[in-house]
BADO-148544 format. One record per residue (C-alpha): x, y, z. Coordinates in steps of 0.1 Angstrom, whole numbers, plus 5000, padded with zeros to 4 digits. Layout:
<atoms>
XYZ;...
</atoms>
This chain:
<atoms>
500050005000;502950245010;505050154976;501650264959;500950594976;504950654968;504350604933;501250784929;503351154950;506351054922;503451074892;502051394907;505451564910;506951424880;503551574860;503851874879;507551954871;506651874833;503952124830;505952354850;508552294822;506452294794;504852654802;508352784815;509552814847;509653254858;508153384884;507553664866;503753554859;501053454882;499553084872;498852824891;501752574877;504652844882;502852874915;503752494923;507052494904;507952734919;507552624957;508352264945;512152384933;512452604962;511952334984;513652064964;516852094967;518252454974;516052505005;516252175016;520152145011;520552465030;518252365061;520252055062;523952265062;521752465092;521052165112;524651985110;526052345122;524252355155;524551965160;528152055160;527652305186;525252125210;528351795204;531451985203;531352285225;533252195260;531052305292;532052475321;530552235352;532452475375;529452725375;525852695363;526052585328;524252785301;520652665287;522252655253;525552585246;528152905243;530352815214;533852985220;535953095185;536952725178;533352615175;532352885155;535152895132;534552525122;530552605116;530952895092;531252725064;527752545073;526452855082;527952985045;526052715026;522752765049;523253185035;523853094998;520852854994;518753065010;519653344991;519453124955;515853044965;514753404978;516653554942;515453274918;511653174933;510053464952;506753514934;505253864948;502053984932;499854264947;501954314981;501553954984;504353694985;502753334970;505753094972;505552995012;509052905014;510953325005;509853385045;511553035054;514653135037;514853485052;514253295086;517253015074;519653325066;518753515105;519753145124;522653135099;523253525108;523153345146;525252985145;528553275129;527653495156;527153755139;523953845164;523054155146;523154085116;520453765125;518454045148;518354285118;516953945093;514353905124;513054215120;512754255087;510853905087;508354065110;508054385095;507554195059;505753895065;503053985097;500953695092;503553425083;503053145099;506453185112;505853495127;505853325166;509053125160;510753445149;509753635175;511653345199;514653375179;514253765178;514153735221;516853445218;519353655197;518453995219;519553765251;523253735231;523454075227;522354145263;519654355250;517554235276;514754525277;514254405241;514254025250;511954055281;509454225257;509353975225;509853685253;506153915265;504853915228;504953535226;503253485260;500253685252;499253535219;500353175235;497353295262;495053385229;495953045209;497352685208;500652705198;503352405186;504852215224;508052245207;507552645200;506452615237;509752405249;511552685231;509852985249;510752845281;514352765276;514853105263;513053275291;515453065317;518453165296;517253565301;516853515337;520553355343;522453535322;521453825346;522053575370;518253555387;518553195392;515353185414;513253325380;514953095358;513852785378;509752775370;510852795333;513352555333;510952295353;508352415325;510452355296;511451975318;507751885314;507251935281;510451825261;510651495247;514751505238;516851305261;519651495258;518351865257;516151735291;519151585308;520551925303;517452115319;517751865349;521151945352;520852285353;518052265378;520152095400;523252375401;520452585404;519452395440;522552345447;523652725448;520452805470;521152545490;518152285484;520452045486;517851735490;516251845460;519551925439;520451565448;517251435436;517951585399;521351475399;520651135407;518051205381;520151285355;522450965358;519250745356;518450875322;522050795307;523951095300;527451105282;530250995309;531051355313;527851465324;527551135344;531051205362;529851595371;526451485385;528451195408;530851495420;528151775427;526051485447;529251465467;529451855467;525251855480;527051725515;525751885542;528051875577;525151945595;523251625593;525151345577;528751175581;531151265553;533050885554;530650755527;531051025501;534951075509;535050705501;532750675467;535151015458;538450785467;537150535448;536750745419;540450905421;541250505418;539150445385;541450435351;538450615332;539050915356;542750955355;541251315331;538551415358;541051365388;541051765395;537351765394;537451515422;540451635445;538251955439;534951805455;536951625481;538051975495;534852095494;534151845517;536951895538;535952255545;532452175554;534151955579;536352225589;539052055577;541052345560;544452135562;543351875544;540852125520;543752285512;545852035502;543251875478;543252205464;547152165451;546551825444;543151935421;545752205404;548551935398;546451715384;545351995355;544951785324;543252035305;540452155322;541052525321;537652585339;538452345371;542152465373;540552845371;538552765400;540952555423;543952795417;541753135425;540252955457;543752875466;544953205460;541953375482;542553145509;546653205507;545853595502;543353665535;545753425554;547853625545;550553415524;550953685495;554053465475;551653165479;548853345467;550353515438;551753195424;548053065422;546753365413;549753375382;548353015377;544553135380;544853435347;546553185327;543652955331;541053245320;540453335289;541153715283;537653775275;536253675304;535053935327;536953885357;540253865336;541154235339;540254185376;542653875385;545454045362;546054315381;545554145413;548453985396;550454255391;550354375426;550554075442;554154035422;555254365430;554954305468;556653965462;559354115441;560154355468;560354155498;562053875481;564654175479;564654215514;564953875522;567853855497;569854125507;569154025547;570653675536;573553845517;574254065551;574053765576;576453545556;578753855550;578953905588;579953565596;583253485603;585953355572;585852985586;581752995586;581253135553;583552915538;581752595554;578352755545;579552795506;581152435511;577852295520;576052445493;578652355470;578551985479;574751945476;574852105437;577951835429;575151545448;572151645428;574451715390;575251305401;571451245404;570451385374;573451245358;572250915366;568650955357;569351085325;571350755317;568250555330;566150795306;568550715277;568550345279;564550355282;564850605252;566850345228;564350075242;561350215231;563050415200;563750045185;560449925195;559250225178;561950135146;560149775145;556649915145;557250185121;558849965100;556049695101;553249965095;555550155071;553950445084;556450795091;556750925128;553651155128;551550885108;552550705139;549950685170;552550495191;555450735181;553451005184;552150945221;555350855234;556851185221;553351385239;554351215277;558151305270;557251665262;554551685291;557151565316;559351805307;557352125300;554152025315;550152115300;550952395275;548552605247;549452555215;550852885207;554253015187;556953115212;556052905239;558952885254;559053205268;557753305303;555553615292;555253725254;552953965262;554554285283;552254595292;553554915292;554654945324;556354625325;558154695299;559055055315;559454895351;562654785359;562554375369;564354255395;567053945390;565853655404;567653375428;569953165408;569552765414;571752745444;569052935463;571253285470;570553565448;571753585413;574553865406;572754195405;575854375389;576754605415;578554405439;580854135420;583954065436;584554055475;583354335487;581954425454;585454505435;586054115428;584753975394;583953665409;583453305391;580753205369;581252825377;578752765409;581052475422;583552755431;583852935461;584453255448;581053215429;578953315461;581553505476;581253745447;577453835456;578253915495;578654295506;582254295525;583254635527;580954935535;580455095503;578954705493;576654715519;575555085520;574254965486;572554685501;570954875528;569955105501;567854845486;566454695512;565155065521;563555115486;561854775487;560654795524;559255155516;557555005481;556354725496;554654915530;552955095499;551354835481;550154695513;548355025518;546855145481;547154785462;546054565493;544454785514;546154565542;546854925567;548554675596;551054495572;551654865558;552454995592;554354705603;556754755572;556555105580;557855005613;560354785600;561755055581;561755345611;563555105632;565954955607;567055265592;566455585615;569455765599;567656005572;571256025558;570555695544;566855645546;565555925525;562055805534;562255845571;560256125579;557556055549;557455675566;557055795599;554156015589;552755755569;552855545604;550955775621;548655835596;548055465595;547755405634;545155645633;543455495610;543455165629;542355325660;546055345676;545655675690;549055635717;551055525686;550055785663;550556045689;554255875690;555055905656;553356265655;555756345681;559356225661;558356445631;556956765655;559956735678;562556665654;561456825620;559457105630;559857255595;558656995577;555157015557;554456705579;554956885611;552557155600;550156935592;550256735621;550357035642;547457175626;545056945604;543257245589;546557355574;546457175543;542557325541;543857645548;546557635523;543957545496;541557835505;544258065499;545557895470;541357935454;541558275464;544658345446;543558185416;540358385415;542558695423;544558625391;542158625369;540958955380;543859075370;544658885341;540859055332;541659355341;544859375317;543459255289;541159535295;543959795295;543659855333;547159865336;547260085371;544859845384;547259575372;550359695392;547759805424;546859415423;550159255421;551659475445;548859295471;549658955452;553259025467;552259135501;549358865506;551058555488;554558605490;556858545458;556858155462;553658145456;553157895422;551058185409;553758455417;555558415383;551958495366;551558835383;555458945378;554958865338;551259075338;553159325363;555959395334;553859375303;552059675322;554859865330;556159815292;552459955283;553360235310;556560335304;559260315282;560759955264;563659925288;561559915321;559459605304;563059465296;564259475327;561359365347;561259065323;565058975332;564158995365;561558745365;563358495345;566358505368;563958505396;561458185383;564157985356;561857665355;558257855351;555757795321;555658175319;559358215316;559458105280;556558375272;558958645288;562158515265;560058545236;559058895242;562559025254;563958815219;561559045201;563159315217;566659225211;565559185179;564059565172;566559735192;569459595191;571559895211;568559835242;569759465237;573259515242;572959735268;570559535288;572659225279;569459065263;571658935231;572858705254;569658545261;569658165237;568358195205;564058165205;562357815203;560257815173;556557775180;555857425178;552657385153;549957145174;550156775164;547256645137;548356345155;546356365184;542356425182;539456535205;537056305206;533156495204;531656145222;532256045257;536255885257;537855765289;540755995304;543456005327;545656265347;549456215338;551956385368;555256355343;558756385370;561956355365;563256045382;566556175394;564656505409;561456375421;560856045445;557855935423;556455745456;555956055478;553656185445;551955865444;550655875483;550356235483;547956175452;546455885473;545956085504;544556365482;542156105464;540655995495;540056325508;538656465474;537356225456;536855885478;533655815462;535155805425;537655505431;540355665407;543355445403;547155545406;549955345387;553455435375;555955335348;559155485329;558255725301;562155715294;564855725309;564856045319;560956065324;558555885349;554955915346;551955885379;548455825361;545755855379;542655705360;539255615359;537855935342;534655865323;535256145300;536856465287;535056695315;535156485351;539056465345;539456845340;537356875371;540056625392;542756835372;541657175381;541157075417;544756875414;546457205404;545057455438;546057145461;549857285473;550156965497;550256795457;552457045442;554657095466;556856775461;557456895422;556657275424;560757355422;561757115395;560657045363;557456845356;554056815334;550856745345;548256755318;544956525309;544956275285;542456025264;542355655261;542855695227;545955965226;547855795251;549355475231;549855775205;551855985231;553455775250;555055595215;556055965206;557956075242;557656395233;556256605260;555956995248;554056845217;551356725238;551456995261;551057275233;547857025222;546956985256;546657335260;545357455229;542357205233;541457125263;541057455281;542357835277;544558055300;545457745325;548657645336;550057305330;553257345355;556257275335;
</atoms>
């Protein structure tokens, strides 16, 4: 009966086709047989072949994309940049048919489209717009299905797809109110359970990937109901259970985990639902010896030796329920050793490691795992930028006080007496000439199994005939030798090296050498030789090898103590603005005071003992602040710290005269270029009397003071006022404006010049024309504030805490950042960032620039401080060249304001 029906539909097509063929096959003409050849050769085979290209692209994904079981996995699969690059090619194909049929077959008459399959293929090329990726291009082809075709019958499942692609983009406003759309009309009519299934899955998708886990669980319980795949409900129950788990249902996450092994999963969904059954332990009312057991039992099963971190994971989950953080922690470092190429689980193991090491606090522990944790993440996940500069400061502190320990060693050993060194470097010497034997030997052992298995390998390459990497033996062998040696490793060019990747200020920053092998510091340069003068050997079995790195005469360990003082005093820091750990900070601080309270040597004494009492204050140590107050009041009574301490509103009052100069400036500056000139001179006679002429805006007045007297009186009054204000202020912005005008006047009168001795001022500095290079941006670009020292004038630390101090003061709600690197050699830059655009970091830089306590650190010497965008400072900081910017700084960013120079 079937083989009859079959042949009857083969007739009927095969008649079809012919009088489709016989009256010619546009689309330009409305009949009833183009009609049906038309939708018959749409569907057969260019729709059809396209669908099919569609369907293998997202089996690929729901098959091939890895999950992360280490946190609530996603209700569809997340393809990373692997998975999609293999599927574009489907996706391709799915584009090109669909296109064919829409170009060849569409048949629109009267606003009307009659071939039901153009709306199909519109709807193939949106989900072939999604599987690349390319989410807008599929939410643009969504809506223009729904704005075309209203009352296609597809309209519904578009709309899902229109919500499912808005949830990729995060566009959840938009999701939430097609996701509404559907639920009305589902109210108003009965629509497909799959179209049903798929409402529900996309709706628990919205809800956790805004991570409302409680909203997401009636719709995936919804979408458990009424699905009828095995695998996509396995999925669902999964989720369901995570989603218990993390609220702590833990009877009922149980329940769907034990549910989802019952249904026969794949091993690794099997093997995760075993592990977060052990996970659902609760202290509180069961015994842990059973699950610790079935989790031993597991670490003993050949078919886990690749889920081994996944279970040394769960077993210290259990250990710290118990309490047990000795034995939590060392499953931890087991679950990390045994990486085998879960990035997700060694992510998770490492930064729990590193959190526990870092509030113990153990900071070298926890920036090893940490280091361990950012090479696990990719670099676009969101916490990336987050763990890498936890990084970053966590490797700073360690470089430093691995100085200090270094250089403490160094001192101890060189204090010894001749006979003990000698029996120390003996010792050392003897254990490297044990361990070359070891090795010696185990390499020999390595040989001989080498040869062994390298004929082995001869005989079965020879009796396959197959070459070395046609060679599955060969090839594995080769794998485990190049995992013992270098361990788990991307597959990336260079990989050899440590770090290919260096940010700017790691490349600017200057590294620290590290301990060579026998466990003393390597040979930092500076102290070869005895007593620094030696040259030392460069054969560790020597004695004169470590003798070479000891400090034996006082100029050797005056450089030692040197660097121990710069690393205690960095290290005190980054415990305060990195760690925000105040007591470590003032313990170093104290460490420091104690060590080294000869300011002869320790440059930082009086800053670190006002940084101590600032931090005892802080942490409610009122005796010891008053203490420290006391050494900088009693002995340094000159001191800006003194003041300060002395008086707390004298940094407040110093800005309320510094506003009211500023405002008094530009009252003259206004009334000049009003040709006031009387009222000029009246005003910075007071300026004189009121500010005094170190006042930072001093130089301003003198300059407005003798172009008024040159608008007064005669041309050598304006000269000589002018030379008296660049003798007076030699590093002031304005000084440049007043050699300009007295080279002008050199230059029209040369008998005043030589008189005056103004031709022996250097010849002018052309004006520098302002750099195309560097562009204002008219949308909102992120900024920063750039305090540019010299490094040989200016201890960049003191204007990194003073910025600090007056952050927290100023602007504590803002959470601006404060980070410093090498412009050049000569150069060294503070940034202060985390402006949102153009105008808040003018505010901070105006407010910066009346602040004396900031200024007055870098007010004598020559600096910058300007503003910068995001997107001008790769330019700049590539060019170096400082006046450039400036001149484009000022020119755009605001008018008559100084920069300080």
């Amino acid at each position: 009966m079937k083989t009859s029906v079959t042949i009857n539909r083969i007739i009927v097509l095969t008649l079809l086709v012919s009088a489709g063929l016989l009256s010619g096959c546009s689309n330009k003409k409305n009949s009833f047989t183009r009609r049906v050849y038309n939708n018959l050769t749409a569907h057969y085979n260019t729709w059809w072949n396209g669908n099919e290209a569609l369907k293998e692209g997202f089996d690929y994904i729901e098959t091939k994309t890895p999950d992360n079981y280490t946190t609530v996995l996603p209700v569809f699969q997340q393809p990373t940049k692997k998975e999609t690059a293999a599927v574009n090619p489907k996706a391709e194909r799915a584009i090109e048919k669909a296109s064919k049929v829409i170009q060849r077959n569409s048949m629109f008459f009267k606003k009307k489209e009659l071939n039901k399959w153009i709306d199909d293929s519109y709807f193939m090329i949106g989900k072939a717009y999604y599987l690349k990726q390319d989410y807008r291009g599929a939410r643009r082809t969504f809506e223009f299905i729904l704005s075309k075709y209203k009352d296609t019958p597809l309209q519904w499942q578009v709309t899902l797809w229109l919500a499912h692609t808005n949830n990729a983009l995060e566009q959840y406003s938009k999701a939430g109110n097609d996701l509404e759309r559907f639920r009305i009309q589902m109210q108003r009519e009965q629509m497909p359970r799959k179209d049903i299934v798929f409402y529900h899955m996309i709706y628990a998708e919205f809800f956790l990937k805004q991570n409302n886990l409680s909203f997401a669980l009636p719709h995936l319980l919804n979408s458990l109901e009424l699905s009828h795949i095995k695998a996509e409900k396995n999925r669902l129950r999964f989720i369901t259970g995570q989603i218990y788990q993390s609220q702590g249902q833990l009877a009922e996450a149980t329940k769907m985990f034990q549910s989802v092994i019952s249904h026969s999963p794949g091993y690794e969904m099997e093997f995760n639902s075993r592990i977060n059954i052990a996970k659902c332990y609760d202290a509180s009312t069961g015994n842990s010896e059973r699950i610790v057991k079935a989790l031993t039992k597991m670490l003993d099963d050949a078919k886990n030796i690749d889920y081994r971190d996944q279970i040394y994971y769960a077993l210290s989950e259990v250990n710290f329920k118990d309490n047990d953080s000795i034995s939590g922690i060392e499953n931890l470092r087991l679950s990390v050793a045994n990486h085998k190429g879960n990035n997700f689980q060694r992510a998770q193991s490492s930064e729990l490691l590193a959190d526990i090491y870092f509030k113990k606090p153990i900071y070298h522990l926890s920036k090893a795992y940490y280091d361990t944790t950012l090479q696990s993440v990719s670099k676009e996940s969101p916490r990336y930028e987050a763990l890498a500069e936890k990084t970053k400061v966590l490797t700073e502190l360690v470089n430093n006080l691995v100085i200090v320990m270094d250089q403490d060693s160094l001192q101890r050993v060189a204090g010894m007496s001749e006979d003990e060194r000698n029996a120390l470097v003996d010792g050392i010497i003897a254990k490297i000439v044990e361990e070359e034997k070891r090795k010696e030997e185990e390499e020999r052992n390595k040989q001989n199994n080498l040869m062994a298995s390298g004929s082995f390998a001869r005989e079965q390459q020879t009796s396959s005939g197959g070459w070395y990497f046609y060679n599955p033996q060969a090839l594995s062998m080769g794998f485990s030798e190049f995992t013992r040696k270098w361990g788990n490793r991307r597959l990336e060019d260079m990989w050899r090296l440590a770090s290919k990747e260096a940010t700017m200020e790691e490349v600017a920053s200057n590294e620290e050498v590290p301990a060579d092998s026998t466990g003393m510091p390597a040979d930092s340069g500076d102290m070869k030789g005895p007593g620094g003068k030696g040259t030392g050997s460069s054969d560790p079995k020597t004695r004169e090898f470590y003798l070479s790195k000891l400090p034996l005469t006082p100029e050797a360990i005056n450089k030692s103590d040197k660097k121990i003082i710069e690393a205690l005093f960095k290290a005190a820091f980054i415990y305060r603005e990195g760690l925000t750990d105040l007591e470590s900070s003032l313990s170093t601080f104290e460490d420091l005071i104690t060590r080294y309270p000869d300011t002869a040597i320790n440059h930082y004494y009086i800053l670190s003992v006002y940084m101590a009492s600032t931090l005892s204050k802080q942490l409610g140590l009122e005796d010891k602040a008053a203490e420290f107050a006391q050494i900088i009041i009693n002995g340094y009574p000159n001191s800006d710290y003194a003041l300060i301490l002395k008086d707390p509103s004298f940094v407040a009052e110093l800005e309320r005269v510094n506003r009211q100069a500023t405002v008094f400036y530009e009252e003259t500056f206004n009334a000049y270029k009003s040709k006031q000139f009387y009222s000029v001179l009246l005003n910075c006679d007071i300026a004189r009397e009121q500010y005094g002429p170190k006042h930072e805006l001093m130089p301003r007045f003198e300059f407005l003071r003798a172009m008024s007297i040159g608008n007064l009186e005669v041309v050598d009054s304006l000269a000589a006022n002018l030379q008296r204000l660049v003798k007076t202020y030699p590093r002031d912005p304005v000084t440049s404006e007043a050699m300009k005008v007295l080279d002008k006047i050199a230059r029209s009168n040369p008998e005043l010049a030589v008189s005056a001795g103004i031709n022996k001022l250097p010849d002018p500095i052309e004006p520098v024309a302002i750099s195309s290079k560097y562009k204002i941006n008219s949308r909102p670009v992120l900024h920063g504030c750039l305090v540019i020292v010299k490094t040989d004038s200016v201890d960049v630390n003191v204007v990194k805490i003073r910025l600090s101090d007056f952050n927290t003061k100023s602007f504590q709600s803002n959470n601006y950042s404060i980070s410093s690197l090498l412009l050049d050699n000569i150069w060294q830059i503070v940034n202060v960032s985390g402006f949102k655009n153009q105008q808040e970091a003018m505010d901070y830089y105006n407010t910066l620039m009346q602040n004396p306590y900031i200024l007055a650190p870098i007010g004598k010497v020559s600096h910058y401080i300007f503003v910068i965008s995001s997107e001008n400072y790769p330019i700049f900081y590539g060019a170096k060249d400082l006046k450039e910017y400036e001149l484009f700084f000022r020119s755009k960013y605001f008018t008559s304001q100084p920069t300080g120079k």
